[in-house]
N, C-alpha and C positions, 0 to 999 in steps of 0.2 A: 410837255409841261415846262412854263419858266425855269428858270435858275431859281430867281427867288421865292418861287412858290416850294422849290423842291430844300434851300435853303431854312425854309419856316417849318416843313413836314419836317425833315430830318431830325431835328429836336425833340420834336413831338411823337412822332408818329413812327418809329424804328421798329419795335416790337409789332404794331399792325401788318407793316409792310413784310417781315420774315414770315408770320401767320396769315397772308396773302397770295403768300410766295411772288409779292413783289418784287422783291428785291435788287434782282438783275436788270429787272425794267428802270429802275430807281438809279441802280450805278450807271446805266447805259446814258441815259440822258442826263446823268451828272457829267460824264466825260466827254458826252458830246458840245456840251456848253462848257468846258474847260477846253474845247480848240477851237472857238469862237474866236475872234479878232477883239471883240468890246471887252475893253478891260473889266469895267461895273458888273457883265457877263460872266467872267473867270472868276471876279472875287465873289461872288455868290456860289459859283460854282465850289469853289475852295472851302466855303463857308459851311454848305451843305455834306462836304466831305467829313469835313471835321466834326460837325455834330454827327454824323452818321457813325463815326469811329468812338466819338466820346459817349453816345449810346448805346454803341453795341460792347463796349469794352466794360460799358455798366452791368447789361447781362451777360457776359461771357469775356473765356481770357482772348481772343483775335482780334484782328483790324485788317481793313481790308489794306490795300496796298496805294502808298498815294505819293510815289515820289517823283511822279511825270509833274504831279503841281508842283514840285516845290522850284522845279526848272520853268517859272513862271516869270512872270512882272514883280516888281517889289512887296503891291499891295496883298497878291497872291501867294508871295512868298508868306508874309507876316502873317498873314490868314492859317495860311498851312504848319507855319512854327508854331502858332499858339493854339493850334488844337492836337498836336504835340506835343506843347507840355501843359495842357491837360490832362490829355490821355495819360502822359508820363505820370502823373498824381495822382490820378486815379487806378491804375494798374500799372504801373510799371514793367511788372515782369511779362503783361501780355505782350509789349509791343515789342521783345524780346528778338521771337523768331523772324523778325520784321526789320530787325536795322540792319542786317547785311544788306538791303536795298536803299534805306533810308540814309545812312550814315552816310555814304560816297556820296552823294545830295547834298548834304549839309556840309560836308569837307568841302567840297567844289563851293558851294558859295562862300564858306567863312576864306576861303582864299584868293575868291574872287572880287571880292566886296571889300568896303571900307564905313566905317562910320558906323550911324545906330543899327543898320541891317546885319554889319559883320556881330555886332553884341548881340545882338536879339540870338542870331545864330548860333552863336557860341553857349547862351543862357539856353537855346533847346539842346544844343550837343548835351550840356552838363545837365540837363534834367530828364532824357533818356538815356543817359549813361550811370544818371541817377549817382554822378560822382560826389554831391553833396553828401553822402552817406559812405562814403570813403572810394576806392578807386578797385576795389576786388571785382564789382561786375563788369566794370570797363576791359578789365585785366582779362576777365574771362570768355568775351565777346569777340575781343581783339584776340586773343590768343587762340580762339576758335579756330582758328584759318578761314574762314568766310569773309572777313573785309579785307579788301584788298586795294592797292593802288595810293590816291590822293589822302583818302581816309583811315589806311593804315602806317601812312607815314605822319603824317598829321597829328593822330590820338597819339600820341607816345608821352611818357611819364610827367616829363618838365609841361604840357602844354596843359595835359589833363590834371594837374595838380594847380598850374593857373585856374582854371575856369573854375575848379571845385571852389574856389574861392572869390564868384563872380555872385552878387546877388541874385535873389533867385528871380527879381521880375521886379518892373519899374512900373510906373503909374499909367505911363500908355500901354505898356504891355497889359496890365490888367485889364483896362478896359476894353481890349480886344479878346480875352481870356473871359471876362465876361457872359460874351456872347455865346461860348459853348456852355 
């Protein structure tokens, strides 16, 4: 199955696919076209990802695990941040059990990057840490003991009190936000 054909079901068609017990077949060739070489390939791939989490986070609190994308190309990146904060606004606390693997992703790149990608980055940090609503979950995530390294030295007070203060999304961002 295309990338973009599996890009267009995924919006659509979530709920069929779990009552198919598609599913697995569905992630498997989502991932196998996210280690395709054609970028246009990846970011379908990425796209497909993202509505499959912005779907299933509609019926249920889980999401599947997607932080191999975000160690992607820039477009792949953006793709995969802004259906992250989706997901983030649409449930937040599901994607909860989920940033111990996410969060070191997104620290790696806001460190590694510069310009509008490091923003974009930093606008998903603050909308799955959900810091705009003050910094207690952040508090509690981090203090978990489960994030460790680049992303626990990183979220510390003085930065996550910056970004809580970063708007929540610009006009390109929207229109990729959009699309989930």
């Amino acid at each position: 199955m295309g990338a973009r054909t599996l890009q267009a079901l995924c919006a659509t068609a979530y709920v069929t696919f779990r009552e198919l017990e598609a599913l697995p077949k569905v992630l498997a060739a989502i991932n196998k076209a996210a280690t395709l070489s054609d970028v246009s390939i990846k970011l379908a791939s990425a796209r497909a990802t993202g509505r499959l989490i912005v779907s299933e986070m509609r019926i249920q609190p889980s999401a599947p695990s997607i932080e191999k994308l975000i160690d992607q190309r820039s477009e792949v990146q953006r793709a995969v941040m802004a259906a992250l904060r989706v997901s983030a606004r649409a449930n937040a606390s599901a994607l909860q059990p989920y940033l111990p693997e996410i969060l070191p992703s997104l620290a790696s790149l806001v460190g590694a990057v510069q310009g509008p990608l490091k923003m974009v980055a930093e606008r998903t940090l603050a909308a799955v840490l959900q810091v705009s609503e003050g910094l207690d979950v952040a508090h509690e995530i981090l203090e978990g003991g489960k994030v460790r390294g680049l992303a626990k030295t990183l979220l510390n007070d003085t930065y996550l009190r910056r970004i809580s203060k970063l708007g929540s999304h610009n006009e390109g961002e929207e229109e990729e936000e959009d699309r989930y």
